[in-house]
C-alpha positions in Angstrom: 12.4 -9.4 -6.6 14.4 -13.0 -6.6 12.4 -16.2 -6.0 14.2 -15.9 -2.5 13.6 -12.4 -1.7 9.7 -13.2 -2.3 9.8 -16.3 -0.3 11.0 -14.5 2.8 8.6 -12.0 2.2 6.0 -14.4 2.4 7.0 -16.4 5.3 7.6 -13.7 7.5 3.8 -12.2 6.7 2.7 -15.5 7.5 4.5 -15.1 10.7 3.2 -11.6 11.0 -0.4 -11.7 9.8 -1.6 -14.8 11.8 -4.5 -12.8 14.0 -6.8 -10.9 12.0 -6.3 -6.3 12.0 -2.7 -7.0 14.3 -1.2 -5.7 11.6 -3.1 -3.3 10.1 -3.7 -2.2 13.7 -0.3 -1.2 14.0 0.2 -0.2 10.6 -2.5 2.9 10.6 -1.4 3.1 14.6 2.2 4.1 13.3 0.9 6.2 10.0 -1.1 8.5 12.0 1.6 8.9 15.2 4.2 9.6 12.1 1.7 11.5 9.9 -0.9 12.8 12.1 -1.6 14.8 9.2 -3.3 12.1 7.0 -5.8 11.0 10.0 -8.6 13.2 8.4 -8.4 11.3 5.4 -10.0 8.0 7.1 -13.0 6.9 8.8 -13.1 7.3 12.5 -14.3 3.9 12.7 -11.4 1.5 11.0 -12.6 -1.9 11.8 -13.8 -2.4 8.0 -10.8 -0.8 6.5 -8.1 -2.6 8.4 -10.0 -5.9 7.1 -10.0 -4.2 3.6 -6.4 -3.8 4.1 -5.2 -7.2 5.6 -7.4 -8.9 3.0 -5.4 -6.4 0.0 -2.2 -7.4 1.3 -2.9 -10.7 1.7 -3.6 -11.3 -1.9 -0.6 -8.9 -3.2 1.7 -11.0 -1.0 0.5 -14.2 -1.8 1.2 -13.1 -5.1 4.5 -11.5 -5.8 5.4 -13.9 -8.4 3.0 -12.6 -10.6 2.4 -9.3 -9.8 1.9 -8.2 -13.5 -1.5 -10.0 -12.8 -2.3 -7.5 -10.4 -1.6 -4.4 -11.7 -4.5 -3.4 -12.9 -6.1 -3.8 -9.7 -3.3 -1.9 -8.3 -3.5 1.0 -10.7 -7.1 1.3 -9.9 -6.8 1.2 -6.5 -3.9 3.9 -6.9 -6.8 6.3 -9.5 -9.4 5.5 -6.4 -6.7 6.8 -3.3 -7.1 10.8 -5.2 -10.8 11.0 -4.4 -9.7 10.1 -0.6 -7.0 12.6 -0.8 -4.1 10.5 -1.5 -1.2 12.4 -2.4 2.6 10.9 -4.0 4.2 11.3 -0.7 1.6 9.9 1.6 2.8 6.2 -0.4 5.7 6.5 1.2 4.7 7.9 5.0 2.6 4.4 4.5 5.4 2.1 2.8 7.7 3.4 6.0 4.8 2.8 8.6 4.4 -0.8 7.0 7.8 -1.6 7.7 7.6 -0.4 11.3 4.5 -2.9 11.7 5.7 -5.9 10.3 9.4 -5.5 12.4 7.5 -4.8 15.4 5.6 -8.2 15.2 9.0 -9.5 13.5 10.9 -11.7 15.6 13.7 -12.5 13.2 13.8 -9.3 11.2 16.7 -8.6 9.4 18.3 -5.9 7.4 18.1 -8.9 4.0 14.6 -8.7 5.2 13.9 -5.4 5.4 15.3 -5.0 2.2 12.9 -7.3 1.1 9.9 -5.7 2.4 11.0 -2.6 1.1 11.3 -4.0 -2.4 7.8 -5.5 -1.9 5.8 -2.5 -0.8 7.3 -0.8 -3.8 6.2 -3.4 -6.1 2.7 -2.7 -5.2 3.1 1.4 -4.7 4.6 2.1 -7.6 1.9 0.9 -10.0 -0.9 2.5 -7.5 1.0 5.6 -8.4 1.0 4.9 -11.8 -2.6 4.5 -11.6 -3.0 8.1 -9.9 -0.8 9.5 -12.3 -3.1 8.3 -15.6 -6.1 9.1 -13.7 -4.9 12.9 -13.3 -3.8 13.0 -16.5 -7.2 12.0 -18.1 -8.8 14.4 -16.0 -6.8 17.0 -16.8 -7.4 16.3 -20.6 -11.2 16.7 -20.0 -11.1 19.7 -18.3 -8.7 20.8 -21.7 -11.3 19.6 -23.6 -14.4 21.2 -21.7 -12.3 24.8 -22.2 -11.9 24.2 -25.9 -15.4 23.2 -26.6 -17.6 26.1 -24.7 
């Protein structure tokens, strides 16, 4: 991303992200109508997790500069999304329903900007499923390793 592209990205989540689970309110509100599918996969309850997730974006936004500081954060958090049933396709069901939140709270969006956020969310899905990927791949090279040994 260009120094610009990352400074619109910023100022329009501080425009966005002002009040506390707004966005993450609409961001889970337009996964699941989208994806009903995936609701199993969370807690009834999301009050915790949409503070989980503001909080997560927060910090990945804030720091788009230097992602390369986050990824491993971001490739664990990727390994940890299989044990809740995560799957390559859901990132993008989410990276979509992202958009729709922060254009719906948007009053300026643009296509530049949208092109933006897309660029963005990538940034921070594509080392999550990077992380997923390694994680699979190590378990599947136990489970080799348990079949040779017994």
């Amino acid at each position: 991303m260009t120094e610009e592209s990352i400074a619109r990205v910023q100022a329009n989540f501080n425009e966005v992200a002002h009040q506390p689970r707004i966005l993450s309110g609409r961001f889970y509100e337009e996964m699941f109508r989208t994806a009903p599918q995936l609701r199993p996969l969370f807690p009834r309850e999301l009050t915790a997790l949409q503070g989980h997730f503001d909080a997560a974006l927060a910090l990945v936004i804030r720091n788009l500069a230097d992602m390369d500081a986050l990824l491993p954060s971001l490739r664990d958090l990727g390994a940890q999304h299989i044990g809740w049933g995560a799957q390559p396709q859901y990132y993008l069901v989410a990276r979509e329903a992202l958009i729709h939140a922060v254009r719906s709270l948007s009053p300026n969006w643009s296509e530049v900007l949208e092109r933006d956020w897309r660029q963005a969310i990538s940034a921070i899905i594509v080392p999550m499923l990077d992380g997923a990927a390694l994680a699979t791949a190590m378990a599947a090279a136990k489970i080799a390793d348990e079949s040779q040994t017994k």
